[in-house]
ZATI-488405 format. One line per 3 residues: for each residue x, y, z of N, C-alpha, C, O. Coordinates in steps of 0.1 Angstrom, whole numbers, plus 2048, in hexadecimal, padded with zeros to 3 digits. Each point is the difference from the previous one (the first is absolute). Last residue first. Example, Ala and Ser with C-alpha at 12.3 -4.5 7.8 and 13.67 -1.06 7.14 Angstrom:
880,7EA,847,809,80B,800,7F8,80B,808,805,80B,801  7FE,7BC,7FE,7F7,80C,800,809,80C,800,80A,800,807
***
This chain:
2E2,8B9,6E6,7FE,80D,809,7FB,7FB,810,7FE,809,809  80B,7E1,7CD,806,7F9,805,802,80F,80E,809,801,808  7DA,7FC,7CF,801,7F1,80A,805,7FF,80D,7FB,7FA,809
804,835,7D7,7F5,7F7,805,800,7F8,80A,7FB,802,80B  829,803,7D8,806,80A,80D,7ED,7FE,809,7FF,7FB,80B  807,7ED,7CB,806,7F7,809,802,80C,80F,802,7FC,80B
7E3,816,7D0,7FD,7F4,806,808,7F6,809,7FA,7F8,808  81C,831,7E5,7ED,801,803,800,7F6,807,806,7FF,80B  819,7F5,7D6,806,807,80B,7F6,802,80A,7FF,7F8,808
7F1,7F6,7CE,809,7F6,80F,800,80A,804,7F5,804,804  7F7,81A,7DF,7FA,7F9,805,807,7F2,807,7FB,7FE,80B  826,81C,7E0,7F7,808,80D,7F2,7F9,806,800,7FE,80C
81A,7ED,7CF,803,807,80A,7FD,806,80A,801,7FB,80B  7E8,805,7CC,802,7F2,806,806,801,80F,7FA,800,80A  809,824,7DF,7F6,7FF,800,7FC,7F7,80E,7FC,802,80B
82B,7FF,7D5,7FF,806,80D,7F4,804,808,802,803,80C  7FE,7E7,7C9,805,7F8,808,804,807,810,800,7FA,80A  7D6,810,7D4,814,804,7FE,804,7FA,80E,7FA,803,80B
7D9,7EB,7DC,804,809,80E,80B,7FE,801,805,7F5,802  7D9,7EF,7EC,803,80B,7FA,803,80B,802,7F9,80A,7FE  802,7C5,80E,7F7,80B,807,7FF,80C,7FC,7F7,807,804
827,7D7,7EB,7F1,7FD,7FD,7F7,80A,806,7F6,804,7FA  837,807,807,7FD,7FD,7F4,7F2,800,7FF,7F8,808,7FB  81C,7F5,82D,7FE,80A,7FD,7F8,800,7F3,7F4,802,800
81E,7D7,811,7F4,804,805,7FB,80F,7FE,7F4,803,803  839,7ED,7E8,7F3,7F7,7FB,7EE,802,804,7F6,7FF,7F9  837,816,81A,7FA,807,7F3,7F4,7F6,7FA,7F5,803,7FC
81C,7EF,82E,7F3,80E,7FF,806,808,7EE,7FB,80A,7FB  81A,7CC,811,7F1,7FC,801,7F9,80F,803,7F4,801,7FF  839,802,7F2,7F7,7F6,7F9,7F3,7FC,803,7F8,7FE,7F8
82A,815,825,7FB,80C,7F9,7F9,7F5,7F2,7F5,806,7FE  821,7E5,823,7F3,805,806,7FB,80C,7F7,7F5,805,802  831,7DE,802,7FA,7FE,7F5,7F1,805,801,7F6,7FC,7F9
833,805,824,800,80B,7F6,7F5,7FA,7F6,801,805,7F5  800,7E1,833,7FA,80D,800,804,806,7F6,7F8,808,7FD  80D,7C9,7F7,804,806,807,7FB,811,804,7FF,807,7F7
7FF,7BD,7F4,7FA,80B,801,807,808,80B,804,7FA,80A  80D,7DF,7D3,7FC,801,80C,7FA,816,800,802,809,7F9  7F1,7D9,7DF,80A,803,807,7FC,805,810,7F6,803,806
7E6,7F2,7DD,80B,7F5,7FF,80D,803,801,808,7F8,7FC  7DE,832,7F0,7F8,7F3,808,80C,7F1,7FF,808,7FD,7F7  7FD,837,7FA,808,7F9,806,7FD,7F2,80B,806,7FB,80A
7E1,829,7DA,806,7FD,7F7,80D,7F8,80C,80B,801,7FB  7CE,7FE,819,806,801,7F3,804,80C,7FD,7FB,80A,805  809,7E6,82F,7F4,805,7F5,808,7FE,7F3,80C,800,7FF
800,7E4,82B,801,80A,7FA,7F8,807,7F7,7FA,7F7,7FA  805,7E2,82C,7F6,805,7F6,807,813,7FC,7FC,80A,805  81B,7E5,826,7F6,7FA,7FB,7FB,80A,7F0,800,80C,7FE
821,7FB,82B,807,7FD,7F3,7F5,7FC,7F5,804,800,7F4  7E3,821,821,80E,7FA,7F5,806,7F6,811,7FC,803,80C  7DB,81A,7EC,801,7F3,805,80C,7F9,7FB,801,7F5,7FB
7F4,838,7FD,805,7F5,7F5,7FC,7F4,809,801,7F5,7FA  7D9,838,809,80E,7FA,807,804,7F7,7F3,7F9,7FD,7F6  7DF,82A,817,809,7FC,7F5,80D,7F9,807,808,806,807
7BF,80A,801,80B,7FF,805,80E,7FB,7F4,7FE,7FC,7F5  7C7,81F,815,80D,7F4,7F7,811,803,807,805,80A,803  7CF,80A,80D,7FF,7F5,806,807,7FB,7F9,801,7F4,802
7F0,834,7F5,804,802,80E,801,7F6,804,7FC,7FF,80B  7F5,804,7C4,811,804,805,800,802,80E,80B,805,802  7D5,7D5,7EC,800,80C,7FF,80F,805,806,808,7FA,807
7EF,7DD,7DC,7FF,802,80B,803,80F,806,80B,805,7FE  7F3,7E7,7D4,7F1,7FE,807,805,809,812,7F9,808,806  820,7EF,7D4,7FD,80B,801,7F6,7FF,806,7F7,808,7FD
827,7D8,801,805,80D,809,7FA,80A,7F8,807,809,7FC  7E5,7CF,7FB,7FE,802,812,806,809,801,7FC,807,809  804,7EA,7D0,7F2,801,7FB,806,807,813,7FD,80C,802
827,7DE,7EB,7FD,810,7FD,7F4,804,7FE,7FE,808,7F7  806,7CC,819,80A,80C,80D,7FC,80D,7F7,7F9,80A,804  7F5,7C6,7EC,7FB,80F,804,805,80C,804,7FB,80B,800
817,7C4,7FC,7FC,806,7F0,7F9,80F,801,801,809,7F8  81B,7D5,825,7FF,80C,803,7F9,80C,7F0,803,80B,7FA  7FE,7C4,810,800,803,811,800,812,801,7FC,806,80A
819,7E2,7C9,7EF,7FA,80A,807,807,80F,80B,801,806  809,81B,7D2,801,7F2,807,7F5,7FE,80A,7F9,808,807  806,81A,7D7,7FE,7F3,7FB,805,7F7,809,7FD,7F5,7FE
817,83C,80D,7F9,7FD,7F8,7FE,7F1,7F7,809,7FC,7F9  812,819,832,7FE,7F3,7F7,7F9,801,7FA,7FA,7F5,801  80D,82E,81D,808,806,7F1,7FE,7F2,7F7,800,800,7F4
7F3,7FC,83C,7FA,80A,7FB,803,803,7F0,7F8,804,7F8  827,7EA,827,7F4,7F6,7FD,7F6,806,7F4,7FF,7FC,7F5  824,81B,829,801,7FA,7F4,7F8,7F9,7F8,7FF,801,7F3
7EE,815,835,80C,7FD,7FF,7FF,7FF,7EE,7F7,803,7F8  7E2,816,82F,804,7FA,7F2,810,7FE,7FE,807,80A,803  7D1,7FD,82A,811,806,7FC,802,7F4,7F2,801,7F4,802
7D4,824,81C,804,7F3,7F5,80E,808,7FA,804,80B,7FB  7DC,800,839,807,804,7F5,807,7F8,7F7,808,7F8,806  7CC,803,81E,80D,803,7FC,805,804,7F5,7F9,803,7F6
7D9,7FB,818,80B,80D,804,80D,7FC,800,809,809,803  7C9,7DD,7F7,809,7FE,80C,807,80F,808,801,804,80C  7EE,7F4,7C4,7F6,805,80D,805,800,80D,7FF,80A,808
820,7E8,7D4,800,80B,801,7F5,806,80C,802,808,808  805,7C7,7F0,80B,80A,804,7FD,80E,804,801,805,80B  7DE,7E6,7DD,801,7F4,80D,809,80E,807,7FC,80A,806
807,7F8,7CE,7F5,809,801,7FB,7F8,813,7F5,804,804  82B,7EB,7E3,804,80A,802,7FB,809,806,806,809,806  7ED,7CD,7E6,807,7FF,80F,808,80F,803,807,801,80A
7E1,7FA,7CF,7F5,7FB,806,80B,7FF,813,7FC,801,80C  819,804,7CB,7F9,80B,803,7F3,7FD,80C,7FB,80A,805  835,7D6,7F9,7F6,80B,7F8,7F8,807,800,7FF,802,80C
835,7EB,809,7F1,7F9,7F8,7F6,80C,7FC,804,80C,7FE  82D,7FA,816,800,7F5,7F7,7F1,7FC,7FB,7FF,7F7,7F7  824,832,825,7F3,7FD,7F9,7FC,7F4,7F7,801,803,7F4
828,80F,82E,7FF,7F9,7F5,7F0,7FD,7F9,7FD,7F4,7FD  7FE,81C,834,80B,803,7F7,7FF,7F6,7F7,7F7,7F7,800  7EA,825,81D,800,7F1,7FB,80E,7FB,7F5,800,800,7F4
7F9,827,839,802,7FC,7F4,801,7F0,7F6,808,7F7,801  7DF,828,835,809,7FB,7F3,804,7FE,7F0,7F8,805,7F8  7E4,7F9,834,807,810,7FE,80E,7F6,7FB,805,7F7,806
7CF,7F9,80D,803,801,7F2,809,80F,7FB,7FE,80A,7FA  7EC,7CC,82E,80B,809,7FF,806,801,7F3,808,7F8,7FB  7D4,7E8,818,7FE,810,7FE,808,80C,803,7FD,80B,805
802,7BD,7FD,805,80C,809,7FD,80D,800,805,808,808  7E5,7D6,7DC,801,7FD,80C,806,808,80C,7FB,803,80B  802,804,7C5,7EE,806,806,803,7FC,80C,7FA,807,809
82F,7EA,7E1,7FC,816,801,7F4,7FD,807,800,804,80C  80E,7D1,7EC,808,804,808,7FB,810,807,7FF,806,80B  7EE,7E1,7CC,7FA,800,812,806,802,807,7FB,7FE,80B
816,809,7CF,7F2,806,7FE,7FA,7FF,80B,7FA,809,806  82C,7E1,7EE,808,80D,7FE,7EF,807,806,801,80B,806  7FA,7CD,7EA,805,7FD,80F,803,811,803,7FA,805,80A
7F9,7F7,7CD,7F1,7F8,805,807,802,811,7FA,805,809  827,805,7D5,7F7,809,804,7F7,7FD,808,7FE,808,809  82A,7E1,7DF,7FC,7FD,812,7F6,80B,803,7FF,803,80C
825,7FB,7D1,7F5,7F8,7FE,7FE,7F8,80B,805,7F6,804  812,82D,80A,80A,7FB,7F0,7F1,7F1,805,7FE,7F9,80A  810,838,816,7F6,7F7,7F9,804,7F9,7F5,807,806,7F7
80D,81E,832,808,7F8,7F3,7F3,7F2,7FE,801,7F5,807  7FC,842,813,800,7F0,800,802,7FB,7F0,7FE,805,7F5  811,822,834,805,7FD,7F4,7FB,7ED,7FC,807,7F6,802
7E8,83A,826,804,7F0,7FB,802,7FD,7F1,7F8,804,7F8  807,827,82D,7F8,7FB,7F8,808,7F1,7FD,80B,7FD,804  7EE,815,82F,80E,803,7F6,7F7,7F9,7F2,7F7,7F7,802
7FC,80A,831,7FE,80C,7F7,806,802,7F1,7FF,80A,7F9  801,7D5,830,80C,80B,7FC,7FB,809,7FA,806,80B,800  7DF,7D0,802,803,808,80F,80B,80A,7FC,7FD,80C,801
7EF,7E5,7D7,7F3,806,80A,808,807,80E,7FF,80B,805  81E,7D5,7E4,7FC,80D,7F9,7F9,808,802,804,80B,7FF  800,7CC,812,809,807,805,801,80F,7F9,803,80B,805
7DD,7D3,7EC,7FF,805,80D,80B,80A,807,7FD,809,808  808,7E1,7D1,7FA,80A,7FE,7FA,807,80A,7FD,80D,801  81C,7CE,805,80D,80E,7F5,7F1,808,800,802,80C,804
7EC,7CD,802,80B,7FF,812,807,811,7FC,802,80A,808  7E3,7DD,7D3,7F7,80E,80C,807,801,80A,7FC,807,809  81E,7DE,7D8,7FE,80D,7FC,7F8,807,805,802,80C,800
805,7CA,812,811,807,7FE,7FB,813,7F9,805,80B,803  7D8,7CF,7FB,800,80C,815,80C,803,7FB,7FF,80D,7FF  7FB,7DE,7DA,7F8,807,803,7FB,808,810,7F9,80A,804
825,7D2,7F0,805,80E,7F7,7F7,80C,806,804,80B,805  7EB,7CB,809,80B,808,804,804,808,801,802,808,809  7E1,7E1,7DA,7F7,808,80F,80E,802,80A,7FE,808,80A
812,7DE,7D2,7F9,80E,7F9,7F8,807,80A,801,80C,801  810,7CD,80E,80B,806,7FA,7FB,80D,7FE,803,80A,806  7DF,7D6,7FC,803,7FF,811,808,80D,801,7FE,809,808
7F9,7E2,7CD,7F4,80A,801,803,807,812,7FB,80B,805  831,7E3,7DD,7F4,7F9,804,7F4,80F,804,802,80C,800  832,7F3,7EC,7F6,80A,804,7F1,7FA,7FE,7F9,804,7F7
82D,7E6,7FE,806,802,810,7F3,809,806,7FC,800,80C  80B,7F6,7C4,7F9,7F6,806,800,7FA,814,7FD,7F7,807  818,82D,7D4,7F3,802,806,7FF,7F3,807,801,803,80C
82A,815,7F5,7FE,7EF,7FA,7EB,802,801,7FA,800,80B  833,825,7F0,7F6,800,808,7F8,7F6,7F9,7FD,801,7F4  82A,808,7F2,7FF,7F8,80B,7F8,7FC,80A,802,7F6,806
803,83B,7E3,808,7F3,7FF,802,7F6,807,807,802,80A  7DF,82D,7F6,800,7F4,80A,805,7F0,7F8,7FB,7F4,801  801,836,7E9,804,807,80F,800,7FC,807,803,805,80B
7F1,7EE,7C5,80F,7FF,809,800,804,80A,80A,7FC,806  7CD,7EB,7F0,803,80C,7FC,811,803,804,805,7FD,80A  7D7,7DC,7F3,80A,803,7FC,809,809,7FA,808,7FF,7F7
7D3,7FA,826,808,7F8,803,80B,7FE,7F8,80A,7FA,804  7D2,824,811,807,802,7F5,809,7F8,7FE,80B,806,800  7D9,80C,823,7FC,7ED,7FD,805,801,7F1,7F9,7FB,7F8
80E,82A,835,801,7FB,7F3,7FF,7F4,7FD,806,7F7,805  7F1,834,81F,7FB,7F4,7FB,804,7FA,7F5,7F9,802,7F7  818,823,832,7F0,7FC,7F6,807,7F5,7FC,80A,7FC,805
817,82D,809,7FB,7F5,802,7F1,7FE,7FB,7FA,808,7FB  836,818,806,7F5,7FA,7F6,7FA,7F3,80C,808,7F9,807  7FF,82B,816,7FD,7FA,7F3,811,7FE,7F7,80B,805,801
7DF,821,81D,7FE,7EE,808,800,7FE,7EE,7FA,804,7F7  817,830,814,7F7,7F5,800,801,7F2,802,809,7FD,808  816,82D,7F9,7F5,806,802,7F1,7F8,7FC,7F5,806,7FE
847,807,812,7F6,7EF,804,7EE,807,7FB,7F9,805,809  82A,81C,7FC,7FD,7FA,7F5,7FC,7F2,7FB,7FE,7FA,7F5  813,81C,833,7F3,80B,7FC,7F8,7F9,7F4,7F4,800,7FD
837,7F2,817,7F6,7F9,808,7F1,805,7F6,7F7,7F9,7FD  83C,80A,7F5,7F2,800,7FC,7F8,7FA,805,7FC,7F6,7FB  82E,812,819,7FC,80D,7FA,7F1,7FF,7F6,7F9,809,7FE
80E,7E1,832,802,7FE,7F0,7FE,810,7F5,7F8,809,7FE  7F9,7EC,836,80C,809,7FA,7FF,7FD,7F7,7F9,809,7FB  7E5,7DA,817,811,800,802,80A,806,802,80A,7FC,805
7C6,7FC,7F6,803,805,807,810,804,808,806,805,809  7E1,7E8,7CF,7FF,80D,7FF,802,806,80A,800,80C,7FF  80A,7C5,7FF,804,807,7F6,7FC,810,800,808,808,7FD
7E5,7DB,823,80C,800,801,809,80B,7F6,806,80A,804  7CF,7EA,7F5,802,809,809,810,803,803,807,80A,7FF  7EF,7D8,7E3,7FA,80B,7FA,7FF,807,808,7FE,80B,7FA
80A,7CD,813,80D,802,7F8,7FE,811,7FD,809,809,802  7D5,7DF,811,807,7FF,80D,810,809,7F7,808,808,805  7D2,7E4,7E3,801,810,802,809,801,810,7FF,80B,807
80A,7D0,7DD,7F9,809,7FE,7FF,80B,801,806,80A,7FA  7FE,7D3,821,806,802,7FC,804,80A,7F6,80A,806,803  7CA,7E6,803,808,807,80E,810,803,802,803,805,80B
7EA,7E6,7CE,7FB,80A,801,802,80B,810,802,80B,803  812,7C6,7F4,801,80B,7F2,7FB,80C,803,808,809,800  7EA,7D9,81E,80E,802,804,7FF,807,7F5,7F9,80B,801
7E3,7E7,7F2,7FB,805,80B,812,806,80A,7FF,80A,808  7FB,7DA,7D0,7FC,80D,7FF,801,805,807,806,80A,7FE  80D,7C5,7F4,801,80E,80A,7FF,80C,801,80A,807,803
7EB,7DD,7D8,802,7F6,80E,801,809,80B,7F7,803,808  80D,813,7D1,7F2,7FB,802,801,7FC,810,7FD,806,80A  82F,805,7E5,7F8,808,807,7EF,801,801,7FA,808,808
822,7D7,7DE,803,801,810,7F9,80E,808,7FA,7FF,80B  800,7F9,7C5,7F6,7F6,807,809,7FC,810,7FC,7F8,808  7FF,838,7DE,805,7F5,7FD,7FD,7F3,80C,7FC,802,80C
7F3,82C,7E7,7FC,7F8,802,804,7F2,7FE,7FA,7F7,7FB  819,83E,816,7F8,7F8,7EF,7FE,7F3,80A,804,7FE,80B  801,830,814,805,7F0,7FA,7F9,7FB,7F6,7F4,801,800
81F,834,810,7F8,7F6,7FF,801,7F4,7FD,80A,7FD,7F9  804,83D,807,802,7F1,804,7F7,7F4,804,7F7,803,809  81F,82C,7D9,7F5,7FD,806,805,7F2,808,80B,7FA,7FE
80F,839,7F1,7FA,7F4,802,7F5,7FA,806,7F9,806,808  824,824,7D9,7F2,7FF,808,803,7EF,802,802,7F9,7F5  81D,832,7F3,7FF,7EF,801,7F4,800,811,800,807,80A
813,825,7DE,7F7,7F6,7F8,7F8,7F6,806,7F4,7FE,7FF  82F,821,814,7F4,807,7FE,7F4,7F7,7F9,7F4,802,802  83D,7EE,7FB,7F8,802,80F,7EF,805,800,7F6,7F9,803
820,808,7D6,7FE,7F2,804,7FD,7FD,80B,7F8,7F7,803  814,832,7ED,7F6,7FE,7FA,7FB,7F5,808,7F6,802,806  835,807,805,7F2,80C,808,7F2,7FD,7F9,7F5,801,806
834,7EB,7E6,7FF,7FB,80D,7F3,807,807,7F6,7FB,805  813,816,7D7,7FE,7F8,7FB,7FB,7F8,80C,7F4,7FD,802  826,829,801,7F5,800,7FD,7F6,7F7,7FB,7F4,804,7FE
838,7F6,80C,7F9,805,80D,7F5,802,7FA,7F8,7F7,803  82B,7E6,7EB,7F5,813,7F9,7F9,7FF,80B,7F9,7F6,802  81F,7E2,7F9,807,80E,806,7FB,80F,802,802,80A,806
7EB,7BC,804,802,810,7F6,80A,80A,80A,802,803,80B  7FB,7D1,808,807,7FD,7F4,7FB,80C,7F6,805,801,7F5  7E8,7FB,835,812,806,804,805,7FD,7F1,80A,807,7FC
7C8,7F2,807,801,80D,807,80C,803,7FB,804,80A,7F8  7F6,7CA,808,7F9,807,7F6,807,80D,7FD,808,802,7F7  7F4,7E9,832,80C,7FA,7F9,800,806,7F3,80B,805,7FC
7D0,802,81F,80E,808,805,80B,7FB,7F9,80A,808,7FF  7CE,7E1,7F8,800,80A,7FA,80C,80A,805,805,808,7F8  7F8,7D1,81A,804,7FB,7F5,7FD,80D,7F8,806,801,7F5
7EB,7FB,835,80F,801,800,806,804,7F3,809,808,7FF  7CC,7F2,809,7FF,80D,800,811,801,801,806,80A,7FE  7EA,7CF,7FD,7FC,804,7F5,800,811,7FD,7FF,806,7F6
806,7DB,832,807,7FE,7F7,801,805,7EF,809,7FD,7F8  7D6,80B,82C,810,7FE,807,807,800,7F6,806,80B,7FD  7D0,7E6,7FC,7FE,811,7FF,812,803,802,808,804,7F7
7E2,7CC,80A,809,80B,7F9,806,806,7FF,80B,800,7FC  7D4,7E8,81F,808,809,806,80D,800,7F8,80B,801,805  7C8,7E3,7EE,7FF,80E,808,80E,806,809,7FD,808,809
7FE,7E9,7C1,7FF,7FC,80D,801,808,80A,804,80B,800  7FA,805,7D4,7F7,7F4,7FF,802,7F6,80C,7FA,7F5,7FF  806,844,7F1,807,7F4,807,7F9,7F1,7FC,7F4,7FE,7FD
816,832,7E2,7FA,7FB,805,804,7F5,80C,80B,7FB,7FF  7FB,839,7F0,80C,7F5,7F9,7F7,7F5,812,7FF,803,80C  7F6,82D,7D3,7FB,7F6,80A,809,7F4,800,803,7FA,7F6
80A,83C,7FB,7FA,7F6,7F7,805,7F3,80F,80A,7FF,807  7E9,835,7EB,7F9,7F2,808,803,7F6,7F7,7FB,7FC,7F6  80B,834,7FC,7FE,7FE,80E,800,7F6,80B,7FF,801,80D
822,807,7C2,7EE,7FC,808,803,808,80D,80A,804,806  81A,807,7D5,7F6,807,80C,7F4,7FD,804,7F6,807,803  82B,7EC,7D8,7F7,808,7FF,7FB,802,80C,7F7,808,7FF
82A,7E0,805,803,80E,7F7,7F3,80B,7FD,800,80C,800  807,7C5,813,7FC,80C,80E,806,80C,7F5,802,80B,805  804,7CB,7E6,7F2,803,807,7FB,80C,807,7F5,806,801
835,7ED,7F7,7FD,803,7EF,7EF,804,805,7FA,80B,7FD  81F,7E3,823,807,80B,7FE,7FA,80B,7F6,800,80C,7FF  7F6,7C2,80D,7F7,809,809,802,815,7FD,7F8,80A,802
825,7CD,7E5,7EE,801,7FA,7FA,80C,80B,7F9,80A,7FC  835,7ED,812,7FD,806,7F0,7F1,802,7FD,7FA,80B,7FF  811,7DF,827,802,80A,800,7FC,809,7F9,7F8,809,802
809,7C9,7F8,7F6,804,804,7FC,812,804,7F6,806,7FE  82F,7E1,7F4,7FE,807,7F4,7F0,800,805,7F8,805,7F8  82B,7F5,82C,804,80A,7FA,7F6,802,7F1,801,80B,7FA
7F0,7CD,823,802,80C,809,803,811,7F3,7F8,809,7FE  7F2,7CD,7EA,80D,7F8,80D,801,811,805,7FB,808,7F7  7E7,7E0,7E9,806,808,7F9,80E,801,808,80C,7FD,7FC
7CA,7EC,812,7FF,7FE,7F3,814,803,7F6,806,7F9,7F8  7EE,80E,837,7FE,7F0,801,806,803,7F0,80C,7FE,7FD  7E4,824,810,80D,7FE,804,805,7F4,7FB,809,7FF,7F7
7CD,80D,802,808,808,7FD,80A,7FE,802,808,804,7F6  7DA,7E8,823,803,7F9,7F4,808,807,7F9,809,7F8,7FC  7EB,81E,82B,80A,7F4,804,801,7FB,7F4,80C,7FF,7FD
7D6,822,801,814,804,800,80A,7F4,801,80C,7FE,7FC  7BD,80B,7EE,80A,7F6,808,80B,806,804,808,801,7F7  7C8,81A,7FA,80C,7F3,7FC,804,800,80B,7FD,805,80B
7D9,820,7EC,803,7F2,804,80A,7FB,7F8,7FF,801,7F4  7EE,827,802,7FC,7FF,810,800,7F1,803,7F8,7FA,806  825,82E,7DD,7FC,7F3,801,7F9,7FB,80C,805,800,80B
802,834,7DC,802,7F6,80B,7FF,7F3,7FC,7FA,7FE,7F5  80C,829,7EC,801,7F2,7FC,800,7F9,80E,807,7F6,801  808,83E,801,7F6,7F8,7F8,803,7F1,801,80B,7FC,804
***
């Protein structure tokens, strides 16, 4: 139970350092997800991230545990929209999926588990942590029609590969909007859910699927005064459950760094509202993420 269908490993590390990253993943794989999604945000990563989980790997002892974590860990790969990989989309992206072949064609013991494009899309969030320092005033109108081929460049590749897509939107829907109707490639996950009913209902016709983070649990904060009006709006063959951690921990632990063990907080929270025993919950991700990614 308790998949996660979206965090960080690399921040994870970053955050905590190799041996107590261990710990947290250890404590994680106790319960027995099936999935838990550990995101890219440049395009040839993948390498290093699948290293960095063998390293992981070697620091449990509990074979069983180790088997969990194997059996768990799912990647994706993709470019965010930082303002060098604007500039050079078109290398970024051909690069890319040049990596994503490469990579599943490798041998890797987790070739099989490369199973989407992404995070990538759109963010005009300028002062959101997940882009500290990202300077708007770099992001001219020339800039933003950029971004914008960077994210139909990922969604096109999505169409060719076949593979569903992991998109990352942060007050950018209008653009987020004509990217979809333009490439007509809607097999994915909107991750971290941030706006509202009226844009969900956009999403969902589409047929993607809305993955709710921490965020979700802010009751009264602007930007997110509805969420518990949306995880019961959105029907169960299409809700999703991730921490986006290190990012936006949920309450009772808002404003710390954020970590996959804190994943059982946002589905008791989303259970709650939906009114639905938390294993329940469970099974509907699981379901839905084995769905996607078939």
């Amino acid at each position: 139970m308790y998949s996660d269908s979206l965090f960080n490993i690399d921040k994870l590390i970053q955050n905590f350092g190799e041996e107590e990253g261990a710990q947290i993943l250890s404590q994680m794989v106790q319960n027995k997800p099936n999935f838990l999604i550990d995101t890219g945000i440049r395009e040839n990563d993948i390498w290093a991230r699948a290293d960095l989980v063998r390293r992981i790997l070697d620091l449990i002892e509990d074979e069983t545990l180790k088997n969990n974590l194997k059996s768990a860990i799912h990647f994706t790969a993709g470019v965010m929209p930082d303002l060098d990989s604007v500039e050079n989309r078109f290398d970024a992206v051909e690069n890319l999926e040049n990596t994503i072949k490469d990579f599943k064609e490798s041998g890797d013991e987790f070739a099989d588990k490369l199973i989407a494009i992404g995070s990538c899309g759109i963010d005009h969030d300028w002062d959101s942590v997940e882009y500290e320092g990202r300077d708007h005033d770099y992001f001219d109108f020339s800039t933003i029609n950029d971004e914008k081929d960077l994210f139909a460049l990922q969604l096109t590749l999505g169409k060719k590969l076949n593979m569903p897509v992991i998109v990352h939107s942060r007050k950018g829907f209008k653009d987020t909007q004509d990217v979809l109707q333009t490439v007509k490639w809607n097999k994915g996950i909107i991750h971290g859910f941030a706006y509202t009913k009226s844009e969900i209902d956009f999403f969902l016709d589409l047929g993607w699927y809305i993955s709710f983070s921490g965020t979700v649990t802010y009751g009264g904060k602007k930007n997110f005064f509805d969420m518990s009006d949306l995880v019961t709006y959105v029907p169960k063959d299409r809700i999703l459950i991730e921490t986006d951690s290190p990012y936006y921990a949920p309450v009772p632990l808002k404003n710390t760094i954020n970590t996959p063990l804190n994943i059982n907080y946002i589905y008791e929270y989303v259970a709650a509202k939906r009114n639905i025993p938390i294993h329940k919950l469970c099974e509907l991700v699981d379901n839905n993420l084995k769905k996607l990614i078939q």
